[in-house]
N, C-alpha and C positions, 0 to 999 in steps of 0.2 A: 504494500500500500504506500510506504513511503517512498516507493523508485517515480512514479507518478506525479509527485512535487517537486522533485529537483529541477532546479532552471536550466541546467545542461546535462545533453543527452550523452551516452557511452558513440563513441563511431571507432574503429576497428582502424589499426594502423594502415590494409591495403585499403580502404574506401577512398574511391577516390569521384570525388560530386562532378565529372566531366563525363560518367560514365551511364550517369541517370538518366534515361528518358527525358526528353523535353516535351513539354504541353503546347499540342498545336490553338492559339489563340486565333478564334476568328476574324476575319476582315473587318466585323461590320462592327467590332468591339461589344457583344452585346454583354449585359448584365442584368441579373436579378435583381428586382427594387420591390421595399415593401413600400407603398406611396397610397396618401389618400386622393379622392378625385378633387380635382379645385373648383370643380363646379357640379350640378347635379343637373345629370342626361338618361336619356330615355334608348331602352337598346331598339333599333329598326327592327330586331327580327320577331321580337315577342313582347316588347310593348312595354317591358318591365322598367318601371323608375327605378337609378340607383342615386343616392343624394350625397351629395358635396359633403366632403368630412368620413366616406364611407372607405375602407383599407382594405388595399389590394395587394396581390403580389404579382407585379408589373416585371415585365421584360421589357429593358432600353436600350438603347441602338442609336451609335450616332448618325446621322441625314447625311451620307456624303454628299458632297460638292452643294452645301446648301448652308452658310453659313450671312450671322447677319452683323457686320459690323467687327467682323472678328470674332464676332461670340459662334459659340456652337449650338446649333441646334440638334434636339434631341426629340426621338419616337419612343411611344409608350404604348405599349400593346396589355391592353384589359381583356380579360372575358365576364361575360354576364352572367351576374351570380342567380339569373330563373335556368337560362338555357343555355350557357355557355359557349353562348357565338363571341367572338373576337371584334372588338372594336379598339381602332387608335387614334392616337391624337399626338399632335408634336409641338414644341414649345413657339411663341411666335414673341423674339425679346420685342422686336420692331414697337409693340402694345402691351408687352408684359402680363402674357396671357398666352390659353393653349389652343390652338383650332384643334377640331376634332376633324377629319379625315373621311373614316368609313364606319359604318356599322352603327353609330348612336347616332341622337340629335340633342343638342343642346337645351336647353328649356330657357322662354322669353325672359329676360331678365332686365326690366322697366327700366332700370336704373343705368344698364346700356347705354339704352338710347336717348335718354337727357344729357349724358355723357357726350355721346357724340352730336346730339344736336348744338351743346353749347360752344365744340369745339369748332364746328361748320360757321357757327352765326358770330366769332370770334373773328375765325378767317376771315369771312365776308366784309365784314367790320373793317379790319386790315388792311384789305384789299382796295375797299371804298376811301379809305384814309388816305393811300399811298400815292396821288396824283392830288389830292385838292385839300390844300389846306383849310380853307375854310370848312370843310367838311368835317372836320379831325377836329377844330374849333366847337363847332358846333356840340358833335359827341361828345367832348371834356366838359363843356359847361352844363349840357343834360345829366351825364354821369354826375358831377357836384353839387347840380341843385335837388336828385335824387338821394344823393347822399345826406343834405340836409335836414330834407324829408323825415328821412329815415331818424336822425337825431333828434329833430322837434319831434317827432313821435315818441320815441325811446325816453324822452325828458317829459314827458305828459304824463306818461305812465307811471316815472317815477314819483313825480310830486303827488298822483293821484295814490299812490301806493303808500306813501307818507302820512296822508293825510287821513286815509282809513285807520293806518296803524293808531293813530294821534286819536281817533273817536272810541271813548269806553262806554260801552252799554252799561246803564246802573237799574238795576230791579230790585 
């Protein structure tokens, strides 16, 4: 029982470690991952929801010749836990986030698309700005006087809040 815990092992004067067998490593580098899903998808073949936070043991694979900014991207191959069809999905750094490929569909997720609407009406905005000054004018002094808004609002509530706390009911 105690040969078990020693930090170094017995090797034999003729061993010689050139004579071991080498381990053929695949091309595609793949590797076992235990990984939860980062989003919650529905499998195409049988319909079964699985939800964001649920733990898989994932086979990953680097994307040859597909890399974004230097960074690597990586494939993840799930099977569905009703029927066990194969669905995957590969990382996209571009948006910091994963498309999914084949086999599932992703589920609507609202918050998406306020996302990318705000990012569109930003641009627009930009765009609109980038020849006409007065334009650009224009939008700063809305933006400020919106913001003020916002402050005279925020300072109403506080004095009204004030002044509630300040009234004791007596019975």
């Amino acid at each position: 029982m105690g040969e078990r815990k020693v930090l170094n092992k017995y090797y034999p004067p003729d061993f010689d470690p050139a004579e071991m067998p080498k381990r053929k490593r695949p091309k595609t580098n793949d590797m076992k991952v235990r990984m939860m899903l980062p989003m919650t998808v529905q499998c195409r073949t049988c319909g079964h929801f699985m939800y964001k936070g649920t733990k898989f043991n994932t086979r990953k694979e680097d994307v040859l010749g597909q890399d974004y900014l230097g960074i690597q991207i990586y494939r993840f191959y799930y099977r569905c836990r009703n029927c066990a069809a194969e669905f995957t999905m590969k990382t996209d750094p571009k948006t910091s986030d994963y498309l999914l490929e084949e086999g599932a569909s992703r589920n609507y997720e609202p918050w998406r698309e306020q996302e990318k609407e705000k990012v569109l009406t930003k641009q627009e905005r930009e765009e609109e700005e980038m020849g006409n000054a007065m334009k650009a004018l224009e939008n700063r002094t809305l933006e400020s006087k919106r913001e003020m808004d916002i402050m005279a609002a925020l300072d109403e509530m506080r004095t009204l809040k004030s002044r509630h706390s300040q009234v004791h009911m007596i019975l």
